[in-house]
C-alpha positions, 0 to 999 in steps of 0.5 A: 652659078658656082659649083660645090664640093663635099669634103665632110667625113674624111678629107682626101690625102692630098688636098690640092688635086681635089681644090677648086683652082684656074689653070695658068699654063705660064710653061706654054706661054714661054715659047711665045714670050721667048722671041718677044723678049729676044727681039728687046735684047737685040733691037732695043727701043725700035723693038719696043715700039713696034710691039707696043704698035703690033699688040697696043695699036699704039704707035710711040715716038717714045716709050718714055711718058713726058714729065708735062703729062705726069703734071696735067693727069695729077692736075686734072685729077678727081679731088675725090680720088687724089685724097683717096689715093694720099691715104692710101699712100700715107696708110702704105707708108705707115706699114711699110716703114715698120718694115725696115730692117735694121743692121746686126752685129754678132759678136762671135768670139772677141775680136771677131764679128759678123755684121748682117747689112741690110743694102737695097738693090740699085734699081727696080722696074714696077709693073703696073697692070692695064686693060679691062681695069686701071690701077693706081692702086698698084702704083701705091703697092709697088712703088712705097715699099720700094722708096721705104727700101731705100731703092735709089733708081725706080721706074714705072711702067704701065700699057699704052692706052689708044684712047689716051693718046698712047700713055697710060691711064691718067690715073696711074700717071697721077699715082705715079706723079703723087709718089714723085715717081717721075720715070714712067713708061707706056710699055706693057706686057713681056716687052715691059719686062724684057725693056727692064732687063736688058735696058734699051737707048730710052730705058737703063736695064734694071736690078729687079722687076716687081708687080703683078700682069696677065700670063705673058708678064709672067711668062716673061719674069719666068723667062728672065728671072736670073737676069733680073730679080722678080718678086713672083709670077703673079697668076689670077687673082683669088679670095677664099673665104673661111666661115661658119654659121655665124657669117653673113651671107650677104657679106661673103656673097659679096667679097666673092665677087668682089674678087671674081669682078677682076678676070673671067679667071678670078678665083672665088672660093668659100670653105665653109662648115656650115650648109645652110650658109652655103645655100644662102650664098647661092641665093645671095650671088645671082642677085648682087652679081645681076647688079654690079657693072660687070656681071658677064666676067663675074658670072663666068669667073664664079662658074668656072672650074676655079671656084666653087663653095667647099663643105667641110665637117668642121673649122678643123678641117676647114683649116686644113682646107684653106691651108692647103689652097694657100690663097692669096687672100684669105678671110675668116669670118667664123666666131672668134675669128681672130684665134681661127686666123692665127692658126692659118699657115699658108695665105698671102694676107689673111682678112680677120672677121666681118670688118676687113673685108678683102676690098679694104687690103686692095686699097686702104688698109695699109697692107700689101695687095701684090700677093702671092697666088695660084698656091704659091702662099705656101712658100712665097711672101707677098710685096714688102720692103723686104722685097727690095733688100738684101742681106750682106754678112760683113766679117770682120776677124781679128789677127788672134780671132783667126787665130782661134778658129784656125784648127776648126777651119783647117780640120774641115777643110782637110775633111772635105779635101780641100787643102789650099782652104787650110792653105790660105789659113797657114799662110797668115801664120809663121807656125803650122796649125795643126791639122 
């Protein structure tokens, strides 16, 4: 059901050529993206609607979800599932406020300051995911981060569902009714994006377009970004886990599939130091996967060339491992597990111990799950409020704090023959800075 590879000994030069990952081939799907993302800009709300029909079998009067709709999906919500989705919120929010950025002021030499301001952008377009799974709980992911910002204009959009009369999954509509998001849209795919960045009659472009879809959502925000601000190109999802002989099989079988449930395409990786866990997660998989909904998709995600168990000599090597993969999920289920995790560069959450099991950061643990993938967690953060922000530096000099940097500045700008930047200094003075 899922394949092995044998690192004990030495480990390879580099890493990432002999590590289990799924293949994205976001460059080819540009060229398909491309006219999509042409006809918006040029034919605006007429050209979403008719993508929407063409790729959705949906036909829309509006791209815009009616506010009555919004009321009657919180209001026929499971009782169960909104108190789930408050907690959610209310964890979310608990995190994400400690996010925020307070402003600086330097004082660099008296009577000349710099200030870093932290300034939200002014709008941003939140992509929320639909087809084999609904997620509300990206509502939540894209949507608080955002409002703890401080971001004035936000809209949500979702793919319209036939068997919803065209809107989005009532859950996510109530998600987005319970965050008092009341703009919300039933587009999905590169028309989603492309509606976002260059506006249409029923939808003003945005600043910036967040949240994770399938390859043509990335595509898209490939496409576009510059145009817009995107906070990542979103690949299959992926969980490596990183145990030793002290974990339970039946635990890291599980987290395994938890992760694979999501796409054919799910990464589901286990580094390991230990053979004898490894064969009891082989034991372990055929029969939890035999007993979840969706064993077909599990199976084909666990047997495809983007998982498989990684036997490693020691927890050292297996920290070069999981370094190397940069997982977007990473859990540590190894004896002191906390020390072993605090020693992880690379990942886009790291999960510590037996408790805190990736599920757990999907939906409730106040964390982020819109999380960098495919390697990316090597050089690229997860959704935060930081996301949404940007830092502007204010400087503020007097006349004699100029005055002061004045031969500094002149200096380096005759050292990089750039005469009319000494220039603009000489010219507040009626003396000559020396040069």
């Amino acid at each position: 059901m899922i394949s092995r590879i044998d690192l004990r000994g030495s480990l390879p030069a580099d890493l990432r050529d002999v590590l289990p990952r799924a293949e994205l081939d976001v460059e080819a799907a540009l060229e398909k993206v491309r006219p999509i993302c042409e006809e918006v800009r040029h034919r605006g709300a007429a050209a979403v609607r008719e993508l929407t029909a063409r790729f959705d079998g949906v036909e829309l009067e509006s791209a815009r979800v009616p506010a009555e709709a919004l009321t009657r999906a919180l209001e026929e919500l499971d009782p169960a599932v909104r108190e789930a989705l408050e907690e959610s919120i209310r964890r979310a929010r608990l995190v994400h406020r400690d996010q925020r950025r307070t402003d600086t002021t330097t004082q660099v030499v008296p009577g000349g300051t710099v200030t870093e301001r932290w300034v939200p952008v002014d709008r941003v377009g939140l992509y929320v995911p639909g087809g084999r799974a609904v997620y509300p709980s990206s509502v939540v992911m894209n949507v608080v981060p955002a409002q703890e910002a401080g971001v004035p204009s936000l809209a949500v959009t979702s793919p319209a569902q036939k068997e919803f009369g065209g809107l989005p999954h009532p859950t996510i509509l109530a998600a987005c009714a319970l965050l008092g998001v009341d703009e919300v849209y039933a587009v999905g795919g590169a028309q989603a994006v492309a509606m976002f960045a260059y506006g249409t009659e029923e939808c003003r472009p945005a600043t910036m377009v967040t949240g994770p879809g399938n390859i043509w959502v990335a595509a898209a925000k490939r496409l576009l970004k510059g145009r817009i601000g995107i906070d990542s190109e979103a690949g299959p999802t992926e969980i490596a886990v990183l145990a030793d002989e002290t974990a339970d099989p039946v635990h890291v079988a599980a987290d395994l599939i938890s992760q694979a449930e999501h796409d054919v395409i799910a990464a589901s990786v286990l580094v390991t130091t230990s053979v004898e866990l490894a064969d009891a997660v082989e034991k372990e998989l055929p029969g939890q996967v035999a007993a979840t909904r969706h064993s077909e998709r599990i199976t084909e995600a666990l047997a495809g060339r983007q998982s498989g168990i990684v036997l490693v000599s020691n927890i050292e090597d297996g920290l070069k491992v999981v370094d190397a993969y940069a997982a977007e999920h990473l859990e540590i289920q190894t004896a002191d597990a906390r020390a072993v995790a605090a020693r992880v560069r690379n990942a886009g959450a790291i999960f510590v111990g037996p408790y805190a099991p990736v599920s757990l950061g999907d939906y409730m643990a106040g964390s982020n799950h819109v999380l960098p993938t495919g390697g990316c967690a090597c050089h690229s953060s997860g959704l935060s409020v930081q996301t949404f922000l940007r830092g502007i530096h204010v400087v503020d000099y007097s006349r004699e704090a100029l005055a002061g940097a004045a031969p500094y500045v002149c200096a380096l700008a005759d050292a990089e023959d750039l005469p009319a930047h000494g220039a603009a200094i000489r010219a507040r003075f009626d003396w000559e800075v020396p040069a």
